[in-house]
PDB file of N, H, CA, C and O in Angstrom:
ATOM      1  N   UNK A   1      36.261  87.144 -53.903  1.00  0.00           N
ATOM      2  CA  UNK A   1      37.161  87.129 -55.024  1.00  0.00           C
ATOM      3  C   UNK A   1      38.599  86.985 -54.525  1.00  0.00           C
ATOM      4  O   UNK A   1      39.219  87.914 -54.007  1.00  0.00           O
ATOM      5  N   UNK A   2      39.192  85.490 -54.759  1.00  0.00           N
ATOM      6  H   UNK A   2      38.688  84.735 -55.180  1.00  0.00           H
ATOM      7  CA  UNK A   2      40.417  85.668 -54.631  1.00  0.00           C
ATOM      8  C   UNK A   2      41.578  86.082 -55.251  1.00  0.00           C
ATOM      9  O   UNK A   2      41.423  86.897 -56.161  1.00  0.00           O
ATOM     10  N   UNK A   3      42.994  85.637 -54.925  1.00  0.00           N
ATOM     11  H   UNK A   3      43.120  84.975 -54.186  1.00  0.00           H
ATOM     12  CA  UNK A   3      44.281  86.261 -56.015  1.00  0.00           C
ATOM     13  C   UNK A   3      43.998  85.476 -57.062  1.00  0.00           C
ATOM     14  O   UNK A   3      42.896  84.932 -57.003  1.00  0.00           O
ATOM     15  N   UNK A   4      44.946  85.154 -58.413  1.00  0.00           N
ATOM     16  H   UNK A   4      45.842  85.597 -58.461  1.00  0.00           H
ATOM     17  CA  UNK A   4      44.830  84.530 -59.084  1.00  0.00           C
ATOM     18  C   UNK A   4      46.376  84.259 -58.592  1.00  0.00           C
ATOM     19  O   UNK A   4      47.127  85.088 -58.079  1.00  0.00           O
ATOM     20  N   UNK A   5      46.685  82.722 -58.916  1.00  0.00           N
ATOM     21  H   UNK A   5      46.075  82.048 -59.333  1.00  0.00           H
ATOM     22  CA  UNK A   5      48.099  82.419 -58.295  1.00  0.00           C
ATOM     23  C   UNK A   5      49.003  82.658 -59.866  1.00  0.00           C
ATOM     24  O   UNK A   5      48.639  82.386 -61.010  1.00  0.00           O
ATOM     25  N   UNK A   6      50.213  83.232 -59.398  1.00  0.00           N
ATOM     26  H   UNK A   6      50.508  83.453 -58.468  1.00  0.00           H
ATOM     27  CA  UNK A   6      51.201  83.642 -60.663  1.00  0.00           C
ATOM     28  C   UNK A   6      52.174  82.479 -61.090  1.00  0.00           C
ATOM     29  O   UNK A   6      53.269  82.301 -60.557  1.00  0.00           O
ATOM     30  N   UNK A   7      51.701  81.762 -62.032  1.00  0.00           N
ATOM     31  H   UNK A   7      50.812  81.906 -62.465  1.00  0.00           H
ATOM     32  CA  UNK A   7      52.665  80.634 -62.653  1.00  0.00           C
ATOM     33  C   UNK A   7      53.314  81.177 -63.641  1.00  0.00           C
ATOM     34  O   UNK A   7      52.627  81.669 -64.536  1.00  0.00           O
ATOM     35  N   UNK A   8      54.862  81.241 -63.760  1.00  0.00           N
ATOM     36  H   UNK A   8      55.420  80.841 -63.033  1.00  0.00           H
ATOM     37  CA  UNK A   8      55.959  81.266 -64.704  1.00  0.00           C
ATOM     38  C   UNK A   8      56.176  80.272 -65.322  1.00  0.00           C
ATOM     39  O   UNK A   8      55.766  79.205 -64.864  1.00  0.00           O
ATOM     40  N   UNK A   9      57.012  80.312 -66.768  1.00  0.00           N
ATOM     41  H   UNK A   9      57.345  81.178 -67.140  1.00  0.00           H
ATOM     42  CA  UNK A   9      57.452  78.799 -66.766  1.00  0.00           C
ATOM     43  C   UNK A   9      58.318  78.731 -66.555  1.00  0.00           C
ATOM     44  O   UNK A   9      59.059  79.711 -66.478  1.00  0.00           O
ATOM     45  N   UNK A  10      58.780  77.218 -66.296  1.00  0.00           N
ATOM     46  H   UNK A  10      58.178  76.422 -66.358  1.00  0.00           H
ATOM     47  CA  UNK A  10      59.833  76.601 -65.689  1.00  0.00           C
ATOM     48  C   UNK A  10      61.112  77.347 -66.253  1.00  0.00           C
ATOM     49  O   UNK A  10      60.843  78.233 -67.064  1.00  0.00           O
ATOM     50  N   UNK A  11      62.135  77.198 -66.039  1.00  0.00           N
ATOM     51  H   UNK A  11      62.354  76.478 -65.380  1.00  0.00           H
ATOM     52  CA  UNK A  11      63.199  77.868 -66.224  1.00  0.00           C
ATOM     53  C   UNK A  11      64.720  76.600 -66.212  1.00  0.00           C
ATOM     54  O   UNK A  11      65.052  76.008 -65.185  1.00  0.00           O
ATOM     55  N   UNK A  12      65.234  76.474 -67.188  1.00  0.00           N
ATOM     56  H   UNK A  12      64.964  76.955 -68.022  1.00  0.00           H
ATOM     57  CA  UNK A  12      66.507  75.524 -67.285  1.00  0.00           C
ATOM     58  C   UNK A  12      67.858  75.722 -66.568  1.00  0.00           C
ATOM     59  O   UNK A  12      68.464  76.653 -67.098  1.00  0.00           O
ATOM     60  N   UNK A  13      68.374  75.302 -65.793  1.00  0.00           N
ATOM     61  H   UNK A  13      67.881  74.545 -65.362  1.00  0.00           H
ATOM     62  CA  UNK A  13      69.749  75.560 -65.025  1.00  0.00           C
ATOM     63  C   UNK A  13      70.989  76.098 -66.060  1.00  0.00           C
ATOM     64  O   UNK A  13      71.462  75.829 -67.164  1.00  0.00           O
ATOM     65  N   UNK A  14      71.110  76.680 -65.366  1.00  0.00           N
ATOM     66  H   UNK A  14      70.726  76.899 -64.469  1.00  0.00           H
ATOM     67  CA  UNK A  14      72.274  77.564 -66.432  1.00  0.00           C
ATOM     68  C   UNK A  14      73.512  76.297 -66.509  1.00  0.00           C
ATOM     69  O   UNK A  14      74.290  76.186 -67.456  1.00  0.00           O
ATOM     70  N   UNK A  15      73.498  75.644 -65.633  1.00  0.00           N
ATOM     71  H   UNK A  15      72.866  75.735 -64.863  1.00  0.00           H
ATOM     72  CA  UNK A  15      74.004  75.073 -65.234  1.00  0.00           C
ATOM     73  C   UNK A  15      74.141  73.165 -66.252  1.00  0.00           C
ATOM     74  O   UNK A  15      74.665  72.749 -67.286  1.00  0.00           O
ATOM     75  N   UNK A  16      73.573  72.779 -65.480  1.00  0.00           N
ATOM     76  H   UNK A  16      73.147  73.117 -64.640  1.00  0.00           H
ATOM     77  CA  UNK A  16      73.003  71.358 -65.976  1.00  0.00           C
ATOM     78  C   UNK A  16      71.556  70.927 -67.014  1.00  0.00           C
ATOM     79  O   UNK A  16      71.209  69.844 -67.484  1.00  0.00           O
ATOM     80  N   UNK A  17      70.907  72.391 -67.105  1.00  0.00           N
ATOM     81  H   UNK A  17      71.190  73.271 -66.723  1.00  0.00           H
ATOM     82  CA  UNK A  17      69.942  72.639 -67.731  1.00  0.00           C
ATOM     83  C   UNK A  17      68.747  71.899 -67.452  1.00  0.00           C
ATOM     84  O   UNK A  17      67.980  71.550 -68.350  1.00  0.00           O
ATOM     85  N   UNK A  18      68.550  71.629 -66.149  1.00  0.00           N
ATOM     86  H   UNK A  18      69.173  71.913 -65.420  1.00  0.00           H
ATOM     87  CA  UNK A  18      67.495  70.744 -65.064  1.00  0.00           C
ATOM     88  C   UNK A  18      66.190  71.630 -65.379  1.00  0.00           C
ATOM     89  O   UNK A  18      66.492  72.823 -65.419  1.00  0.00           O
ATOM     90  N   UNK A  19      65.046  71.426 -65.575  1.00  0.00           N
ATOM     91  H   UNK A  19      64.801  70.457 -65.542  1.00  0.00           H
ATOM     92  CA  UNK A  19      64.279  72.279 -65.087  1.00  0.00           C
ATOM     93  C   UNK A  19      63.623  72.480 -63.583  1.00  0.00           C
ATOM     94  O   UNK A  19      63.023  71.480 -63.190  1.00  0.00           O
ATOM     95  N   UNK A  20      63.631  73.139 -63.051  1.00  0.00           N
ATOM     96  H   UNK A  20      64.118  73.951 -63.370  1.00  0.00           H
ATOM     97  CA  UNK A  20      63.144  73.202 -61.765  1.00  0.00           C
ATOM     98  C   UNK A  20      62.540  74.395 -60.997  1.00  0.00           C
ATOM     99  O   UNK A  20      63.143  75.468 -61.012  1.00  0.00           O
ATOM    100  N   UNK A  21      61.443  74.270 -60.362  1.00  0.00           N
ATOM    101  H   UNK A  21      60.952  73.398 -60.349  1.00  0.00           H
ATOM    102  CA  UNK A  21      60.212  75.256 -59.852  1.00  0.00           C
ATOM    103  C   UNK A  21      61.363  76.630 -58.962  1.00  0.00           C
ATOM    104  O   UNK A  21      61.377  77.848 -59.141  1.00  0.00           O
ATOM    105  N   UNK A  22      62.299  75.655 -57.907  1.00  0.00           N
ATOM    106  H   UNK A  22      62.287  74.666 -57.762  1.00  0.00           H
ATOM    107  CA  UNK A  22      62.691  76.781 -57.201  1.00  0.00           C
ATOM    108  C   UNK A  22      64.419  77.066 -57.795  1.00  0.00           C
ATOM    109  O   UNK A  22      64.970  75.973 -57.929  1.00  0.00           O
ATOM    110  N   UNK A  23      64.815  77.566 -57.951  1.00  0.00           N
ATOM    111  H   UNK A  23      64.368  78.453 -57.842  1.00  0.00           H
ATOM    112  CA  UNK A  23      66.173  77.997 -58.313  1.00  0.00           C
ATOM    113  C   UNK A  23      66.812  78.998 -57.562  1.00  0.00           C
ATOM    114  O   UNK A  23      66.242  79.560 -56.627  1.00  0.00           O
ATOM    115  N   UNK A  24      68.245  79.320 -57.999  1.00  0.00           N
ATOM    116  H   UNK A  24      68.708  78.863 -58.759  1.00  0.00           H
ATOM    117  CA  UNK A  24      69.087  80.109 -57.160  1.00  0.00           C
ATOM    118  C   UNK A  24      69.506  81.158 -57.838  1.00  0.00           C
ATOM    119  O   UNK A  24      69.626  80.882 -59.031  1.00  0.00           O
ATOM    120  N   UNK A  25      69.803  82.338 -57.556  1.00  0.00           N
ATOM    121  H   UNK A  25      69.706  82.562 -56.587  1.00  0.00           H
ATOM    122  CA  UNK A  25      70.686  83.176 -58.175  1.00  0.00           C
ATOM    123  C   UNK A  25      72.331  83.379 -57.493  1.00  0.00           C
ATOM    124  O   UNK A  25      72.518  84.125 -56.532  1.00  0.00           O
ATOM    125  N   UNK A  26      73.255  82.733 -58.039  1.00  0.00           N
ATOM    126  H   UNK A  26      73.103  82.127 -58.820  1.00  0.00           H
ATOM    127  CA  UNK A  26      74.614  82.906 -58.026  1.00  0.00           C
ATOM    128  C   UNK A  26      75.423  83.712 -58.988  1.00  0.00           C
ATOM    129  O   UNK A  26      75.006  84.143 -60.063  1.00  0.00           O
ATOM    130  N   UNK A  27      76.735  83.889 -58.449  1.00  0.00           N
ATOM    131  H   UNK A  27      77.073  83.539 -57.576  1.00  0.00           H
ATOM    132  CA  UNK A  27      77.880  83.727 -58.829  1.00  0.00           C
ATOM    133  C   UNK A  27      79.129  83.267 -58.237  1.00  0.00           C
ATOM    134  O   UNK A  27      79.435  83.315 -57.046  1.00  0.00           O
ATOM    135  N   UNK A  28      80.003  82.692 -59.483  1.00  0.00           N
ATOM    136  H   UNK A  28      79.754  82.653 -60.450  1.00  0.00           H
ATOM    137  CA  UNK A  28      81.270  81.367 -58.788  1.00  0.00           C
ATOM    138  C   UNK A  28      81.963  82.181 -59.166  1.00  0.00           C
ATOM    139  O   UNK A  28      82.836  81.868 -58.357  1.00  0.00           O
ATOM    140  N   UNK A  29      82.460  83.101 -59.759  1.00  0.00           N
ATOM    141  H   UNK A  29      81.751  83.355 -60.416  1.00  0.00           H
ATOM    142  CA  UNK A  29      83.492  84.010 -60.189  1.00  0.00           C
ATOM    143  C   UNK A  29      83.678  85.504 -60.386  1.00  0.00           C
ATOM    144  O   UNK A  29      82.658  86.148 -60.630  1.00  0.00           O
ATOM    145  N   UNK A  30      84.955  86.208 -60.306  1.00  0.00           N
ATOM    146  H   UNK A  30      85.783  85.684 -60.108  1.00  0.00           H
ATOM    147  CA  UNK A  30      85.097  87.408 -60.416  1.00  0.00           C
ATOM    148  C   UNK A  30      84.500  88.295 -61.607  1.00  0.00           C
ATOM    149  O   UNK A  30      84.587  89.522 -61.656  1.00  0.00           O
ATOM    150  N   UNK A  31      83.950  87.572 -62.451  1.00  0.00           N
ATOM    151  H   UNK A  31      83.879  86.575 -62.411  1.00  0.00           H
ATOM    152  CA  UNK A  31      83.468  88.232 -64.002  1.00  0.00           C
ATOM    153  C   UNK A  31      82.352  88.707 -63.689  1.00  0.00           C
ATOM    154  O   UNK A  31      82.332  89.612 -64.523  1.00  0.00           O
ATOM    155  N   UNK A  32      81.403  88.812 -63.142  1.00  0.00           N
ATOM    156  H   UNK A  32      81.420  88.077 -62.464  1.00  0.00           H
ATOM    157  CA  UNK A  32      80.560  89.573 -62.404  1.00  0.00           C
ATOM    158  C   UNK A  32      79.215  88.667 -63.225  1.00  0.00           C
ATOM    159  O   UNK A  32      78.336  89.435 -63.616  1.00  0.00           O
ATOM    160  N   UNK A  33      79.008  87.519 -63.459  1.00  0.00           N
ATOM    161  H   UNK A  33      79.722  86.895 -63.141  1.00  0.00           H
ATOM    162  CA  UNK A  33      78.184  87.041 -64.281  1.00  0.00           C
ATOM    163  C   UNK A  33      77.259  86.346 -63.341  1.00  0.00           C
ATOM    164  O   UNK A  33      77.809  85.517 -62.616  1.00  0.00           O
ATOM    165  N   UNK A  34      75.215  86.596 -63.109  1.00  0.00           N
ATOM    166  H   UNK A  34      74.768  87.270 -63.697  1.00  0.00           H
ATOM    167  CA  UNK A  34      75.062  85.730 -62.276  1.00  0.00           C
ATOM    168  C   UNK A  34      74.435  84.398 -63.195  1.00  0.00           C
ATOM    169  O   UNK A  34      74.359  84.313 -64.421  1.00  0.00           O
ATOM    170  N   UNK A  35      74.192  83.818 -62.588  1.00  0.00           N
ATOM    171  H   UNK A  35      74.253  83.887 -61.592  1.00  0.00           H
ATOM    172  CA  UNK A  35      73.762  82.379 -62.894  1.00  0.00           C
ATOM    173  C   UNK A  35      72.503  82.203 -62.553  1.00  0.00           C
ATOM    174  O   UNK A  35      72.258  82.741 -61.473  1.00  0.00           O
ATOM    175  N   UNK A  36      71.640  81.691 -63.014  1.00  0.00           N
ATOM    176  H   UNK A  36      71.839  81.253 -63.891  1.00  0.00           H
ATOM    177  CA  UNK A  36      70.126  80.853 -62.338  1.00  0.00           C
ATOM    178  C   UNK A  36      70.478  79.121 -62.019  1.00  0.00           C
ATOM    179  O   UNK A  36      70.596  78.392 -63.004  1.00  0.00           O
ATOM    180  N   UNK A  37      70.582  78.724 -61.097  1.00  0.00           N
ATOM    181  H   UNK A  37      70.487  79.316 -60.296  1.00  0.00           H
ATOM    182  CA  UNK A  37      70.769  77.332 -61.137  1.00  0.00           C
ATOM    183  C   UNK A  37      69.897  76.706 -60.252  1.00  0.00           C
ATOM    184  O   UNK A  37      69.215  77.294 -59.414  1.00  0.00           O
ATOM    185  N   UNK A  38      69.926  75.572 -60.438  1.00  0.00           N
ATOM    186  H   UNK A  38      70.481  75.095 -61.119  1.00  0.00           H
ATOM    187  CA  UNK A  38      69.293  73.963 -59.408  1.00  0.00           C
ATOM    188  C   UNK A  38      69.380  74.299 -58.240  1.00  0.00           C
ATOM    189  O   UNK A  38      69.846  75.406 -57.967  1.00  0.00           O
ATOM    190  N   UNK A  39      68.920  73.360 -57.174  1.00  0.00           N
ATOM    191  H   UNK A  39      68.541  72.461 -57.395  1.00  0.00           H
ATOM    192  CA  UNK A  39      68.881  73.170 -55.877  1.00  0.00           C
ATOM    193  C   UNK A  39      70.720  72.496 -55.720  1.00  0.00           C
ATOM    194  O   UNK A  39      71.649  73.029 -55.113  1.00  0.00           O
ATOM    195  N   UNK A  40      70.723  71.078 -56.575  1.00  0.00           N
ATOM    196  H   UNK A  40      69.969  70.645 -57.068  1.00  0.00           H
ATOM    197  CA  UNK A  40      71.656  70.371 -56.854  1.00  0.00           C
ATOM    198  C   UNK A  40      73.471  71.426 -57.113  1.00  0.00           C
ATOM    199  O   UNK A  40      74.340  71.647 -56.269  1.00  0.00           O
ATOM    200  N   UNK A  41      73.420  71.848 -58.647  1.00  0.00           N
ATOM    201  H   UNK A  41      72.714  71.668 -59.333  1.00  0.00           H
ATOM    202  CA  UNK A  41      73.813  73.277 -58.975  1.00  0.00           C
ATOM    203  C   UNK A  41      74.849  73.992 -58.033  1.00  0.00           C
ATOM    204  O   UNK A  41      76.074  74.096 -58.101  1.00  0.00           O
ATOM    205  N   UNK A  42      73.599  74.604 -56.816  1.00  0.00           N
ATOM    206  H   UNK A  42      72.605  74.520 -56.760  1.00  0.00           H
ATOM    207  CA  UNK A  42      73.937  75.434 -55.664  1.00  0.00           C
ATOM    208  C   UNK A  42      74.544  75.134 -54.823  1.00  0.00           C
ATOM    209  O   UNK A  42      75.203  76.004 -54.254  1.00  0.00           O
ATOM    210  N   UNK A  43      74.594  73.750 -54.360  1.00  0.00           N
ATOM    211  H   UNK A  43      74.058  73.043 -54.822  1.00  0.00           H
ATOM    212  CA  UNK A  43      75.163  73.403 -53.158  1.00  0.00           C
ATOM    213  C   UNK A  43      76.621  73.122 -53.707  1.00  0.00           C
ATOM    214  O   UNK A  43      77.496  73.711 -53.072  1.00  0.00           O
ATOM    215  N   UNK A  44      76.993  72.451 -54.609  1.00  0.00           N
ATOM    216  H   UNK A  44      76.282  71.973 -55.125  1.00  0.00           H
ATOM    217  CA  UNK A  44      78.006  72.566 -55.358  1.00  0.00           C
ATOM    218  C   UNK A  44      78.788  73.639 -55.290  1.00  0.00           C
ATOM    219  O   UNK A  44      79.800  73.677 -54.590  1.00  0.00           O
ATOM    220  N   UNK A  45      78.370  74.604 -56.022  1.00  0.00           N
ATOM    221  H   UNK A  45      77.548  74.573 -56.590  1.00  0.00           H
ATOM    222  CA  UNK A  45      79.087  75.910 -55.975  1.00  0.00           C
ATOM    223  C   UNK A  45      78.786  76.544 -54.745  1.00  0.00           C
ATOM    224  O   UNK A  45      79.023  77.752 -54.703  1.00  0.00           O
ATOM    225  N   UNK A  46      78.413  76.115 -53.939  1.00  0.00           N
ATOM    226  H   UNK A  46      78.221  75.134 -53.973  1.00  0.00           H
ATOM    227  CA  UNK A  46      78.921  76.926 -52.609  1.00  0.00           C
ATOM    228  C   UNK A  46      79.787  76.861 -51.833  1.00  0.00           C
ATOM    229  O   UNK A  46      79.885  77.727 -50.964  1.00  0.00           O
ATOM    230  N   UNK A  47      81.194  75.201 -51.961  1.00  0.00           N
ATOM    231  H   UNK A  47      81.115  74.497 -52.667  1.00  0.00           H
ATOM    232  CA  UNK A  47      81.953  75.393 -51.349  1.00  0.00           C
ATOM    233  C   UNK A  47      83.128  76.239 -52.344  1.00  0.00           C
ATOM    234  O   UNK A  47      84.286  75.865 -52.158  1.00  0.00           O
ATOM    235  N   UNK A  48      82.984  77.030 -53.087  1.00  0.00           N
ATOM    236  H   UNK A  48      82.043  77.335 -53.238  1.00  0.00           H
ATOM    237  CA  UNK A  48      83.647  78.084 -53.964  1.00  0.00           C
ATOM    238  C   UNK A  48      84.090  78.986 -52.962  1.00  0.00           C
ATOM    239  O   UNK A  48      83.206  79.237 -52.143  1.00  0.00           O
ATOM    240  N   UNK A  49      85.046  79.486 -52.787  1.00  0.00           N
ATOM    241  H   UNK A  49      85.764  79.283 -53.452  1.00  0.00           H
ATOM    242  CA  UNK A  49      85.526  80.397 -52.176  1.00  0.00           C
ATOM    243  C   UNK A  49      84.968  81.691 -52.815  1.00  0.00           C
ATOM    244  O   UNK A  49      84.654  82.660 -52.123  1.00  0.00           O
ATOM    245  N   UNK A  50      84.826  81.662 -54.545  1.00  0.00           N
ATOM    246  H   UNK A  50      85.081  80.875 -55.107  1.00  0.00           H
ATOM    247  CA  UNK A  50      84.244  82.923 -55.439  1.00  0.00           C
ATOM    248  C   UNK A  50      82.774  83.087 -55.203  1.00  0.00           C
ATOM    249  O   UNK A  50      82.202  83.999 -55.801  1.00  0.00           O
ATOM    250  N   UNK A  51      81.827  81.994 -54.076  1.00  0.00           N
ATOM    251  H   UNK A  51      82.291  81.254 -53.590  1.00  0.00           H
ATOM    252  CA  UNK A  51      81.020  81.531 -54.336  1.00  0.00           C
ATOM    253  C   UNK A  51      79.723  83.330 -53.484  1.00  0.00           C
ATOM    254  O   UNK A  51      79.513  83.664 -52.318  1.00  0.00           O
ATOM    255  N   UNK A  52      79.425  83.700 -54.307  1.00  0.00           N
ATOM    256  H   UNK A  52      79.595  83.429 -55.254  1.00  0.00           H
ATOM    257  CA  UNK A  52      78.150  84.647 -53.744  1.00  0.00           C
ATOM    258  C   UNK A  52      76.381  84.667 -54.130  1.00  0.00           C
ATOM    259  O   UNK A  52      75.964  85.045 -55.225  1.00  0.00           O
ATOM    260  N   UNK A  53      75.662  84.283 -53.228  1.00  0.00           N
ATOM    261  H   UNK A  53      76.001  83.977 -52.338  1.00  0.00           H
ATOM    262  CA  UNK A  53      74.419  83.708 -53.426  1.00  0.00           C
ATOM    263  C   UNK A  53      73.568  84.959 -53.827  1.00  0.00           C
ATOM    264  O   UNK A  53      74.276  85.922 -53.530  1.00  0.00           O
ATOM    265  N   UNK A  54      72.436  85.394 -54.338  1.00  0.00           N
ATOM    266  H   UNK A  54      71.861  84.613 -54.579  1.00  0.00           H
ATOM    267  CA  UNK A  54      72.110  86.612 -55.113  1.00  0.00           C
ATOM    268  C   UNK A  54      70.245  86.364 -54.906  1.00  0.00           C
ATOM    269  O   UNK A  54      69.374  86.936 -55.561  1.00  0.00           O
ATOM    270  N   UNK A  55      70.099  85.619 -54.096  1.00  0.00           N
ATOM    271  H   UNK A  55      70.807  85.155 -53.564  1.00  0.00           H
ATOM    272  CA  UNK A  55      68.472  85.165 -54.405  1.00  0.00           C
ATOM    273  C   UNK A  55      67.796  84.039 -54.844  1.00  0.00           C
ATOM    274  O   UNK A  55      68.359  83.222 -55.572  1.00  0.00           O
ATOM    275  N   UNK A  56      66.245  83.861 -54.351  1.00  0.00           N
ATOM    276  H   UNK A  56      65.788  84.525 -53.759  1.00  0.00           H
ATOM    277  CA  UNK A  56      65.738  82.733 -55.266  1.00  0.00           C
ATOM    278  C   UNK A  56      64.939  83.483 -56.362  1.00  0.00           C
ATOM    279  O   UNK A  56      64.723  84.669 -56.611  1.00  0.00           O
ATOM    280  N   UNK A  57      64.564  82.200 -56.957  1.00  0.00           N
ATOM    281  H   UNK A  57      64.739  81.236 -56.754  1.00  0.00           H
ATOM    282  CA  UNK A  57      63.920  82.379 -57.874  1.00  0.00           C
ATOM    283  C   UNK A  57      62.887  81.540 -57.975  1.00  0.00           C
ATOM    284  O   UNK A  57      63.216  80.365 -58.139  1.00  0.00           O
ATOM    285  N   UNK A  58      61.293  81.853 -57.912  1.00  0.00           N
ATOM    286  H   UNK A  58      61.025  82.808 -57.779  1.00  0.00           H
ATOM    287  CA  UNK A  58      60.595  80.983 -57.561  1.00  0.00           C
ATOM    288  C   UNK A  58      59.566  80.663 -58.574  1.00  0.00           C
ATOM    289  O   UNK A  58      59.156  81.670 -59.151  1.00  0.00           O
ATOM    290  N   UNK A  59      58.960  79.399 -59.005  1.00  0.00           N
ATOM    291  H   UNK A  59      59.293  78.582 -58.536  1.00  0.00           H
ATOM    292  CA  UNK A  59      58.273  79.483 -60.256  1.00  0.00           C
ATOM    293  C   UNK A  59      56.859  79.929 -60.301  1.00  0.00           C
ATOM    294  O   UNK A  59      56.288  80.419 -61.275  1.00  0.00           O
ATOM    295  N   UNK A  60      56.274  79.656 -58.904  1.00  0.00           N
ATOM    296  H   UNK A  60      56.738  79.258 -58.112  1.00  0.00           H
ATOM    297  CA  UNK A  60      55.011  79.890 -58.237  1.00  0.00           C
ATOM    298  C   UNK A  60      54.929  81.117 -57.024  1.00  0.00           C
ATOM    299  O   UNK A  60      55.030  80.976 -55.805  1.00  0.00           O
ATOM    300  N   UNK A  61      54.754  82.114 -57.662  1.00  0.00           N
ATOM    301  H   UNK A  61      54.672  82.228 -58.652  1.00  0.00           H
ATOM    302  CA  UNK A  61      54.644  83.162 -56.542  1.00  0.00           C
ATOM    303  C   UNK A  61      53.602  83.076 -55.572  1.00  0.00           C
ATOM    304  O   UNK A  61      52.561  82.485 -55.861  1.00  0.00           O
ATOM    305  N   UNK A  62      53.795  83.690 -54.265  1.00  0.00           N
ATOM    306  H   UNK A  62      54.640  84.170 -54.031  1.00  0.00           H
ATOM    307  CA  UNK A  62      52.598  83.751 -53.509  1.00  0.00           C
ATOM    308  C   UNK A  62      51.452  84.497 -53.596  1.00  0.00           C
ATOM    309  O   UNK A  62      50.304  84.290 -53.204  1.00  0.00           O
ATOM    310  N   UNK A  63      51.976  85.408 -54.185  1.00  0.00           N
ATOM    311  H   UNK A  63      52.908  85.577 -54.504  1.00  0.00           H
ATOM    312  CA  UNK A  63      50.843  86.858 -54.721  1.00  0.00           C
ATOM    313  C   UNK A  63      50.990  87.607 -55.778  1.00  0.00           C
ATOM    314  O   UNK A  63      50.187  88.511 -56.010  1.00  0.00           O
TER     315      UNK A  63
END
């Protein structure tokens, strides 16, 4: 008996509203607000000086 694999659904970029399996958790600013965004999204806002990365977010867990 194996796992059963954990599918979420997809989730829209806070951002550009992309849907996509793996995402990011950010924030670009002092307001303390995080974001779920793109692959695309992320790299963007990372040359932000405000820029603090917070995690992924994945649509397909391993377990």
């Amino acid at each position: 008996m194996g796992k059963k694999d954990r599918i979420r659904p997809p989730k829209p970029c806070d951002i550009c509203s992309k849907e996509a399996d793996v995402q990011f958790r950010i924030q670009t600013n002092e307001s303390g607000n995080w974001r779920i965004v793109c692959k695309t999204c992320q790299e963007q806002a990372a040359s932000s000086a405000d820029y603090l990365y917070g995690g992924t977010w994945k649509r397909k867990k391993r377990n």
